[in-house]
PDB file of N, CA, C, O and CB in Angstrom:
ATOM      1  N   UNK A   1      17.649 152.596 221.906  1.00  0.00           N
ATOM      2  CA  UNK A   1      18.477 153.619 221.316  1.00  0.00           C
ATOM      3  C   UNK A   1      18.969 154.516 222.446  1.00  0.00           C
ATOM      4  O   UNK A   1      18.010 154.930 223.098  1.00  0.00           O
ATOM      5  CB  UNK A   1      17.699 154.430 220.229  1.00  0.00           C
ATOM      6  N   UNK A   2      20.129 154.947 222.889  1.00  0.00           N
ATOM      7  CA  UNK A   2      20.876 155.712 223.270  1.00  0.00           C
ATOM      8  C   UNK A   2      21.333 157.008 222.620  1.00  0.00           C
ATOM      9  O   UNK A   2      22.313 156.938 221.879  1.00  0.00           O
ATOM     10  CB  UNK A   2      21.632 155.061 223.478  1.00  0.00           C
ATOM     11  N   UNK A   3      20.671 158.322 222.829  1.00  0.00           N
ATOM     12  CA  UNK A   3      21.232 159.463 222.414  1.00  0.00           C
ATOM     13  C   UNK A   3      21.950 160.004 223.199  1.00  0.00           C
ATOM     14  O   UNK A   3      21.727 159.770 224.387  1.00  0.00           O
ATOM     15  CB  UNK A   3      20.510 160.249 222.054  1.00  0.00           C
ATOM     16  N   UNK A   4      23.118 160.959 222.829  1.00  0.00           N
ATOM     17  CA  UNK A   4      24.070 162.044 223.623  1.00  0.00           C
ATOM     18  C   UNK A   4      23.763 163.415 223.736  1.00  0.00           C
ATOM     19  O   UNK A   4      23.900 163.926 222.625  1.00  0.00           O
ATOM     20  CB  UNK A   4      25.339 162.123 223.058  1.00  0.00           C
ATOM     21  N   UNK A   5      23.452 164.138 224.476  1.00  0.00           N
ATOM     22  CA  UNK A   5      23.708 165.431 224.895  1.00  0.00           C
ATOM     23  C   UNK A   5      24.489 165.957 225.655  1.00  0.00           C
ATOM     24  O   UNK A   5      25.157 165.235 226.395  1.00  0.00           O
ATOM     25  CB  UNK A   5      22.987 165.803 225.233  1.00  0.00           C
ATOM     26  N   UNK A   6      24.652 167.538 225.700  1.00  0.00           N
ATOM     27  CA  UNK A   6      25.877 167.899 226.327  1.00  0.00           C
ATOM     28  C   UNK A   6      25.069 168.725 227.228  1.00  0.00           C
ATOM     29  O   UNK A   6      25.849 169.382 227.917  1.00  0.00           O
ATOM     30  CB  UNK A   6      27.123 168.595 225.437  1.00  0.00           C
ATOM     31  N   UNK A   7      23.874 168.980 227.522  1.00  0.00           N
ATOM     32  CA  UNK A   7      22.977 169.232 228.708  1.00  0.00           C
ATOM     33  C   UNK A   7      22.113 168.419 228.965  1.00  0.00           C
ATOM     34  O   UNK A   7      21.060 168.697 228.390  1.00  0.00           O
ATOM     35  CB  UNK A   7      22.336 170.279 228.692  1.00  0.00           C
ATOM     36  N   UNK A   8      22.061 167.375 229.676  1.00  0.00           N
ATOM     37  CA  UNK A   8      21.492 166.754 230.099  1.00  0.00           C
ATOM     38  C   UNK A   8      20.006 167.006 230.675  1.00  0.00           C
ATOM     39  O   UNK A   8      18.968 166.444 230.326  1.00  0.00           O
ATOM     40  CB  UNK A   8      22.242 166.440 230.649  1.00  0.00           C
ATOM     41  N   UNK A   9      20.209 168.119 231.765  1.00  0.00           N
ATOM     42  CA  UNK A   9      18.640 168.733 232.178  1.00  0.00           C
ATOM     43  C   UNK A   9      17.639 169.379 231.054  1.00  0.00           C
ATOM     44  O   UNK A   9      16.415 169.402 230.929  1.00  0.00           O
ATOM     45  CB  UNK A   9      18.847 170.002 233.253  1.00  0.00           C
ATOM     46  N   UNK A  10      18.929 169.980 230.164  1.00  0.00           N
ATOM     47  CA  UNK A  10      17.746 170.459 228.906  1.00  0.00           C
ATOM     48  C   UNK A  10      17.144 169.138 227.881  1.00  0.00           C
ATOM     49  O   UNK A  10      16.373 169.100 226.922  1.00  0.00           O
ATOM     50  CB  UNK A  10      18.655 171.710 227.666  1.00  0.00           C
ATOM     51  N   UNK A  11      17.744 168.363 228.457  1.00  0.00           N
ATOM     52  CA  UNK A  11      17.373 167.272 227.088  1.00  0.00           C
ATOM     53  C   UNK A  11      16.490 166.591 228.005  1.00  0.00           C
ATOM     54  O   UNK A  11      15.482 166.402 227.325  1.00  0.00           O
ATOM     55  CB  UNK A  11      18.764 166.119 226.229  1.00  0.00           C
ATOM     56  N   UNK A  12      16.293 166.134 229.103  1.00  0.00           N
ATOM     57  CA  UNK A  12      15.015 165.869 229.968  1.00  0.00           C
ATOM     58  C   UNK A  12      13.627 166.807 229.783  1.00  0.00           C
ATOM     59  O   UNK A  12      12.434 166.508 229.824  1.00  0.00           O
ATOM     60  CB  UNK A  12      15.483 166.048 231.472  1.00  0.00           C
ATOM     61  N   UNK A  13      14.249 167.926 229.586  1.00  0.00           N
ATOM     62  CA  UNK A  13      12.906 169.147 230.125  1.00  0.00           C
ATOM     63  C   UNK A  13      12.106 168.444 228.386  1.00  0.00           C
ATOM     64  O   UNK A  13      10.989 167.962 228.196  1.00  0.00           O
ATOM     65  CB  UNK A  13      13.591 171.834 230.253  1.00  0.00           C
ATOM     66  N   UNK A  14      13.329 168.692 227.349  1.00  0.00           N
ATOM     67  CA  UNK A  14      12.086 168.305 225.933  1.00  0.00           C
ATOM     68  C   UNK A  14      11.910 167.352 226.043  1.00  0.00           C
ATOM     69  O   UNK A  14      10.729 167.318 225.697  1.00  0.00           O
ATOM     70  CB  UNK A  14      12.286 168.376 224.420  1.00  0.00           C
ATOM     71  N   UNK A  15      12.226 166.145 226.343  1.00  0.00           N
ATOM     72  CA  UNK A  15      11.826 164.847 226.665  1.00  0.00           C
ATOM     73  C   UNK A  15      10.345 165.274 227.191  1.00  0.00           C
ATOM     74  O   UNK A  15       9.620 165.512 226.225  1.00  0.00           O
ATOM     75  CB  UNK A  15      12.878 164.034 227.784  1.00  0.00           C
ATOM     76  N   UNK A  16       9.761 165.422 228.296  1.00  0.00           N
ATOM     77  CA  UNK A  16       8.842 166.096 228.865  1.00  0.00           C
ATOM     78  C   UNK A  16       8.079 166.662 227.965  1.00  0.00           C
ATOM     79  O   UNK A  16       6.996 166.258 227.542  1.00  0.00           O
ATOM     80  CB  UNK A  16       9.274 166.907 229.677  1.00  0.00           C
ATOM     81  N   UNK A  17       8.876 167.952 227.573  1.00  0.00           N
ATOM     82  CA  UNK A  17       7.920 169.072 226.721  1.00  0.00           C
ATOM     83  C   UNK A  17       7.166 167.916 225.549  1.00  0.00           C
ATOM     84  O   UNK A  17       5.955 167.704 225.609  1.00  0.00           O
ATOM     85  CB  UNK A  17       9.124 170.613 225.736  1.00  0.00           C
ATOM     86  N   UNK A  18       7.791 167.430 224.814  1.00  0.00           N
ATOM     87  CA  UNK A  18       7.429 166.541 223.428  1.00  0.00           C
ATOM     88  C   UNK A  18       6.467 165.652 223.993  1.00  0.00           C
ATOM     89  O   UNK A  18       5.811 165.034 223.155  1.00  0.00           O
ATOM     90  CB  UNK A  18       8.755 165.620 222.646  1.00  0.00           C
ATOM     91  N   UNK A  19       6.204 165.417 225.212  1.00  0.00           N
ATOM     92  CA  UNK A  19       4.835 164.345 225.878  1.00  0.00           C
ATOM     93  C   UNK A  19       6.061 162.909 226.170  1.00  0.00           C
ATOM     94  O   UNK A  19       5.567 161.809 226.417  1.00  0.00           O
ATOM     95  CB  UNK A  19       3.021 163.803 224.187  1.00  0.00           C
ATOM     96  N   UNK A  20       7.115 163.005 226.133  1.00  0.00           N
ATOM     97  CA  UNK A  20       7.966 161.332 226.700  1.00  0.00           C
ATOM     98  C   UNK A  20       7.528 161.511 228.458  1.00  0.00           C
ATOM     99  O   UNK A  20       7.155 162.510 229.073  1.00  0.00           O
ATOM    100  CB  UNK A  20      10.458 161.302 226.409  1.00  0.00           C
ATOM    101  N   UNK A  21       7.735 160.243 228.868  1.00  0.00           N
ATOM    102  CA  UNK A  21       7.410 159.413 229.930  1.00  0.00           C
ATOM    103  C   UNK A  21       9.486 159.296 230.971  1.00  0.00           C
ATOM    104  O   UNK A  21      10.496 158.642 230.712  1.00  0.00           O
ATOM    105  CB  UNK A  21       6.534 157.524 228.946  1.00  0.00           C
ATOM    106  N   UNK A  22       9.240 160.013 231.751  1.00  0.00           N
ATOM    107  CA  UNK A  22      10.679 159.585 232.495  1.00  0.00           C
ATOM    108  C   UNK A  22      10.465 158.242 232.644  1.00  0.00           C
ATOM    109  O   UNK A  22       9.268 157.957 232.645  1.00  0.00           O
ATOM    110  CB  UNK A  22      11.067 160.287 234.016  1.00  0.00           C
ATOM    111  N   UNK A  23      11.389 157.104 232.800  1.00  0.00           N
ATOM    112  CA  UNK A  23      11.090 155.530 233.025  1.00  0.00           C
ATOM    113  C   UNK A  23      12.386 155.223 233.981  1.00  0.00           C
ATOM    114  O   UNK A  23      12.360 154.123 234.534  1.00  0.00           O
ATOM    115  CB  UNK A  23      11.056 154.467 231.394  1.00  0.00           C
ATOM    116  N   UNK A  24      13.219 155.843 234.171  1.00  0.00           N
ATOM    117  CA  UNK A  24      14.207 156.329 234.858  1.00  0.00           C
ATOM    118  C   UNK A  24      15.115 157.282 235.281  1.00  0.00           C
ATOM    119  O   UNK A  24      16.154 157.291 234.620  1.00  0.00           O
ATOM    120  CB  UNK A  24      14.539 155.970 234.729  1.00  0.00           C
ATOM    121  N   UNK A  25      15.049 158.015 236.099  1.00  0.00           N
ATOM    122  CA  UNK A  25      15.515 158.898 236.617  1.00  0.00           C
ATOM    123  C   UNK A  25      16.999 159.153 236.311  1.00  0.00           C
ATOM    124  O   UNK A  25      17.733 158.168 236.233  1.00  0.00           O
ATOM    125  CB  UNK A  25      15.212 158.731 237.770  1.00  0.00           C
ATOM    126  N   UNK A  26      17.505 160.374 236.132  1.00  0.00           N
ATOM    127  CA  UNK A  26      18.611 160.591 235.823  1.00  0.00           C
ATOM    128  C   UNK A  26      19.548 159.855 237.056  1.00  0.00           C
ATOM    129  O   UNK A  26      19.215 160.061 238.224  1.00  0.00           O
ATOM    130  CB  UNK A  26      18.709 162.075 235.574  1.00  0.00           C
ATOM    131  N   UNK A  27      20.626 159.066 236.780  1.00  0.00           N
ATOM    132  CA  UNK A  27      21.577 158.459 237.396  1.00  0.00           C
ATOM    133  C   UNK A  27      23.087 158.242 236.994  1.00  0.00           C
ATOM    134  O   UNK A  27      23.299 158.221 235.782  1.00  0.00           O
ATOM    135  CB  UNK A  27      21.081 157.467 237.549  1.00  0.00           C
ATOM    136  N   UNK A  28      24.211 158.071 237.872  1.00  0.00           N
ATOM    137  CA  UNK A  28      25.501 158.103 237.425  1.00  0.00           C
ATOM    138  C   UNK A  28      25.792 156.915 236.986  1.00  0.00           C
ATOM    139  O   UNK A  28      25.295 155.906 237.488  1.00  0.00           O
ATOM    140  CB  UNK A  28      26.394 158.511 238.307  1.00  0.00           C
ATOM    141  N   UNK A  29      26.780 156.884 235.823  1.00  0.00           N
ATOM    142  CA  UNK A  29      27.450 155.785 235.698  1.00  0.00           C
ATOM    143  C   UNK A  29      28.778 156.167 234.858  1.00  0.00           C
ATOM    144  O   UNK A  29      28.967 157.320 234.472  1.00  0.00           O
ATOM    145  CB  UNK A  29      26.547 154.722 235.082  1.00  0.00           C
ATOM    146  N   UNK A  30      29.760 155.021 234.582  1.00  0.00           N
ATOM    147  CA  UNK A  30      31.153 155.490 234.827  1.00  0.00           C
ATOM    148  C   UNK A  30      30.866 156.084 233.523  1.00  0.00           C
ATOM    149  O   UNK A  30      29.931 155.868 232.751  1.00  0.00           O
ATOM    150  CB  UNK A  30      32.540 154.418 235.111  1.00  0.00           C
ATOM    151  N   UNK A  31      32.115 157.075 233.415  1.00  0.00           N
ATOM    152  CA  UNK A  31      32.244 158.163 232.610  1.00  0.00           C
ATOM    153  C   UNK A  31      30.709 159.014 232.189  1.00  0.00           C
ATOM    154  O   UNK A  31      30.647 159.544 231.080  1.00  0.00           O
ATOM    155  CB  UNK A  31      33.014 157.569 231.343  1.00  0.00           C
ATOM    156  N   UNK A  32      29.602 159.090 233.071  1.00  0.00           N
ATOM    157  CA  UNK A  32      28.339 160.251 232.921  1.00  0.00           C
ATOM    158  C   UNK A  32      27.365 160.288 233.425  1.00  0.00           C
ATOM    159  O   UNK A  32      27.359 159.701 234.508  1.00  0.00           O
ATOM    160  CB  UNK A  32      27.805 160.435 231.932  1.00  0.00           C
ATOM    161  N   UNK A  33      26.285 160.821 233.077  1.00  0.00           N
ATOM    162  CA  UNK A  33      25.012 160.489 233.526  1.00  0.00           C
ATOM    163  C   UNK A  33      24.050 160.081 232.469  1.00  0.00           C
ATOM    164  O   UNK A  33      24.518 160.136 231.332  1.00  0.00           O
ATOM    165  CB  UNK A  33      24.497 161.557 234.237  1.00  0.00           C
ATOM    166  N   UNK A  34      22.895 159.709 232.565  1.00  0.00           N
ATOM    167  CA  UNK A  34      21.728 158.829 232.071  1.00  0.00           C
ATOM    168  C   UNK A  34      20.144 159.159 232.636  1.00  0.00           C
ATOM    169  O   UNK A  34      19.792 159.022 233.807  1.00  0.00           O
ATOM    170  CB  UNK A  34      22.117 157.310 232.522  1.00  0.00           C
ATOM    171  N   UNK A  35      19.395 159.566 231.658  1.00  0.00           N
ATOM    172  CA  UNK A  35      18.116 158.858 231.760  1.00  0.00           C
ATOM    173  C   UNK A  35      17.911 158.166 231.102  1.00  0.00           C
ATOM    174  O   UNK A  35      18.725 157.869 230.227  1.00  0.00           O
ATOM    175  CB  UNK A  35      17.187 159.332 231.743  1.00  0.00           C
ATOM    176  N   UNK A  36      16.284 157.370 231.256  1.00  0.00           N
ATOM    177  CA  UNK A  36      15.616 156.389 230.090  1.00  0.00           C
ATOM    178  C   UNK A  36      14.198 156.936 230.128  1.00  0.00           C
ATOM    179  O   UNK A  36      13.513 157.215 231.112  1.00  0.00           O
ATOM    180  CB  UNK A  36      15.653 154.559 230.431  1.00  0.00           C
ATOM    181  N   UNK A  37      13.951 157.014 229.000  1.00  0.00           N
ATOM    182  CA  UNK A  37      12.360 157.631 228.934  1.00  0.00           C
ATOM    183  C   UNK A  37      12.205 156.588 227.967  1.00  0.00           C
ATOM    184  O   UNK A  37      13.062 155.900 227.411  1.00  0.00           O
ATOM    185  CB  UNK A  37      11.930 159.436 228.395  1.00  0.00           C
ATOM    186  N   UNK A  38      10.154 156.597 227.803  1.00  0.00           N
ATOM    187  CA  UNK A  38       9.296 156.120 227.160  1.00  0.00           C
ATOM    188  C   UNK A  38       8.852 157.178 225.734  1.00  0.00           C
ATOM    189  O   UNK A  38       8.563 158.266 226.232  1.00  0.00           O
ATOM    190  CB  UNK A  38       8.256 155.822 228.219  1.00  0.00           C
ATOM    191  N   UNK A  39       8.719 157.247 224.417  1.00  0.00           N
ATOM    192  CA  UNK A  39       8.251 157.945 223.622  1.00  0.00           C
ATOM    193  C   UNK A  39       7.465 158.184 223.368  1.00  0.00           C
ATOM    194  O   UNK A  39       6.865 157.128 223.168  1.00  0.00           O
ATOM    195  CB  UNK A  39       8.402 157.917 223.053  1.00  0.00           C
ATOM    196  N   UNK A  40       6.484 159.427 223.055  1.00  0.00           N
ATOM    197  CA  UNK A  40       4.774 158.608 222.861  1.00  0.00           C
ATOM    198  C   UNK A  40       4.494 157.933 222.049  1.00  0.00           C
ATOM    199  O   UNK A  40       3.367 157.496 222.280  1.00  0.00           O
ATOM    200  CB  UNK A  40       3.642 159.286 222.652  1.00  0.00           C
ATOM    201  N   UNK A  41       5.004 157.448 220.895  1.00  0.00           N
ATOM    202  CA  UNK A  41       5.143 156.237 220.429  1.00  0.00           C
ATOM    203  C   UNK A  41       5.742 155.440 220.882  1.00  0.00           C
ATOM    204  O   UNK A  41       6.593 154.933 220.152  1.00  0.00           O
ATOM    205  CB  UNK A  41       5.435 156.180 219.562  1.00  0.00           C
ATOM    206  N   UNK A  42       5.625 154.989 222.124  1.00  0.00           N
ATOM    207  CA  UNK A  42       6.301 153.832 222.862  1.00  0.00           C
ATOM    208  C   UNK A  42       7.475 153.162 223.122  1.00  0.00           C
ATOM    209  O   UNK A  42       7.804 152.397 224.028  1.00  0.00           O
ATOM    210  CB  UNK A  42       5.938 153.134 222.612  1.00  0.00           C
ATOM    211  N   UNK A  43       8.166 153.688 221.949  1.00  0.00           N
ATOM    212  CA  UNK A  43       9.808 153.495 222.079  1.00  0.00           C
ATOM    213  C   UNK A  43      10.116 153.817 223.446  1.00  0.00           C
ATOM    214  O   UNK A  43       9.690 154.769 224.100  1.00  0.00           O
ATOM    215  CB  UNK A  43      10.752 154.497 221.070  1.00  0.00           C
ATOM    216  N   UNK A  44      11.213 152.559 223.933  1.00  0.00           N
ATOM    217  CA  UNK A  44      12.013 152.890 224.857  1.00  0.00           C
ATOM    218  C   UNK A  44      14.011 153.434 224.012  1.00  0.00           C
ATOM    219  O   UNK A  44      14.850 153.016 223.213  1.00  0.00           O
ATOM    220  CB  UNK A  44      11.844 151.315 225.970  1.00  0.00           C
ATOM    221  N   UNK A  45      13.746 154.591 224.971  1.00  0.00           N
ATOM    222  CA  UNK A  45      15.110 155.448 225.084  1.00  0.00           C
ATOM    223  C   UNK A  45      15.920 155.771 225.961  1.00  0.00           C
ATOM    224  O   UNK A  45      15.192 156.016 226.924  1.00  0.00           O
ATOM    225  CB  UNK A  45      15.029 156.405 224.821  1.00  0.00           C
ATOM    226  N   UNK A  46      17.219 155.978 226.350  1.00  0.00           N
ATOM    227  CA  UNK A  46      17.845 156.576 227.104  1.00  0.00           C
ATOM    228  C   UNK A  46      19.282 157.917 226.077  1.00  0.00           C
ATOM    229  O   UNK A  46      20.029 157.944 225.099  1.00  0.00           O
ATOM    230  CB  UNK A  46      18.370 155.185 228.099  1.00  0.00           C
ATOM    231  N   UNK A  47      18.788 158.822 227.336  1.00  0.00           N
ATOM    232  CA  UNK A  47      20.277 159.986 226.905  1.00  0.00           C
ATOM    233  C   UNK A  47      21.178 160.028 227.784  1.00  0.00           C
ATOM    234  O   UNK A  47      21.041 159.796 228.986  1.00  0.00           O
ATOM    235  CB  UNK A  47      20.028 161.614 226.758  1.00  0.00           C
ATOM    236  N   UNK A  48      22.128 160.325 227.221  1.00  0.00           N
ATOM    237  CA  UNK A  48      23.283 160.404 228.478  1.00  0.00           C
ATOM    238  C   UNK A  48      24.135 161.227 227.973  1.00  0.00           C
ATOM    239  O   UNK A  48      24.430 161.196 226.778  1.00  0.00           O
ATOM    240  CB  UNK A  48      24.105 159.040 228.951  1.00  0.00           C
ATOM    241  N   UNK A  49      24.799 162.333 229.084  1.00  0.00           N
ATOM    242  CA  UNK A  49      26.523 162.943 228.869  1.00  0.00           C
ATOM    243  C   UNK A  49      27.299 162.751 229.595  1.00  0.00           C
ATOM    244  O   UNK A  49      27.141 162.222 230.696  1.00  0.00           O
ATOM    245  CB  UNK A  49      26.849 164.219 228.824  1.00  0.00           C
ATOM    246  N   UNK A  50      28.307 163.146 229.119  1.00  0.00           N
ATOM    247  CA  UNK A  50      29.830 162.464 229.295  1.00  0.00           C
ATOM    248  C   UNK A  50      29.514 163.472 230.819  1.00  0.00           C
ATOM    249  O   UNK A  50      28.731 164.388 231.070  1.00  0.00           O
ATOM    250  CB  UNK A  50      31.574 162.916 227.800  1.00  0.00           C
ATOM    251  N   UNK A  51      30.396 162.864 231.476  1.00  0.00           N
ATOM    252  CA  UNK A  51      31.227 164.038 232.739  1.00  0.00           C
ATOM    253  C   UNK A  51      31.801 164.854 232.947  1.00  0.00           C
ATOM    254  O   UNK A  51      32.911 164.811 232.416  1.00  0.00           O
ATOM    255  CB  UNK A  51      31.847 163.941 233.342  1.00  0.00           C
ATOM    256  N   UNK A  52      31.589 165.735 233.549  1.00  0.00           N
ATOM    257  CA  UNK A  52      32.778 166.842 233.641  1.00  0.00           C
ATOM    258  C   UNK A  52      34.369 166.881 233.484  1.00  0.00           C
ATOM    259  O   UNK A  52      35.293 167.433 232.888  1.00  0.00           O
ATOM    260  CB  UNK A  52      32.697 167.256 234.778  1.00  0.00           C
ATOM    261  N   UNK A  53      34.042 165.902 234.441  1.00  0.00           N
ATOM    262  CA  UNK A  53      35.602 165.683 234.817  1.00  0.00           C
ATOM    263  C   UNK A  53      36.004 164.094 234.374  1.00  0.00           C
ATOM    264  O   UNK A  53      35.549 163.182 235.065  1.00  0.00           O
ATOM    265  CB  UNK A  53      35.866 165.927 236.662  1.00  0.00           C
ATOM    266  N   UNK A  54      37.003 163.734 233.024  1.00  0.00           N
ATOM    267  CA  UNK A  54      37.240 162.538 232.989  1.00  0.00           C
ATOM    268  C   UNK A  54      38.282 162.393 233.215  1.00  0.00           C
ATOM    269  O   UNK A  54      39.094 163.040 232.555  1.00  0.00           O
ATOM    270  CB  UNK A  54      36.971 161.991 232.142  1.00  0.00           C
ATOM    271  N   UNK A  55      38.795 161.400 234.338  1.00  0.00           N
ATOM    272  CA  UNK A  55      40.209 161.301 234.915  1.00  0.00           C
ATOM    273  C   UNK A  55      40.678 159.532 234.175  1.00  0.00           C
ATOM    274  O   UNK A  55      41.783 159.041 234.404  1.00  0.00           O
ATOM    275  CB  UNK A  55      40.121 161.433 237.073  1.00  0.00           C
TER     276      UNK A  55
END
């Protein structure tokens, strides 16, 4: 599952706060950025937002 946010660092920090697992580090890709975390129910997830700037 893939969720969207429009702050990215805040949606990491509850990722964290709620007990999730980073499984990948926030990284670019075209049109945003991305993590992937683990759930404590084990689900694998990633969030991502759009870019600042879409040309």
């Amino acid at each position: 599952m893939i969720l969207k946010a429009a702050d990215l660092d805040a949606a990491e920090a509850a990722v964290r706060k709620a007990g999730g697992e980073i499984t990948r580090q926030q990284f670019d890709f075209p049109g945003g950025r991305r993590f992937h975390f683990r759930e404590p129910g084990g689900n694998e997830m990633a969030v991502w937002s759009e870019s600042e700037q879409q040309t």
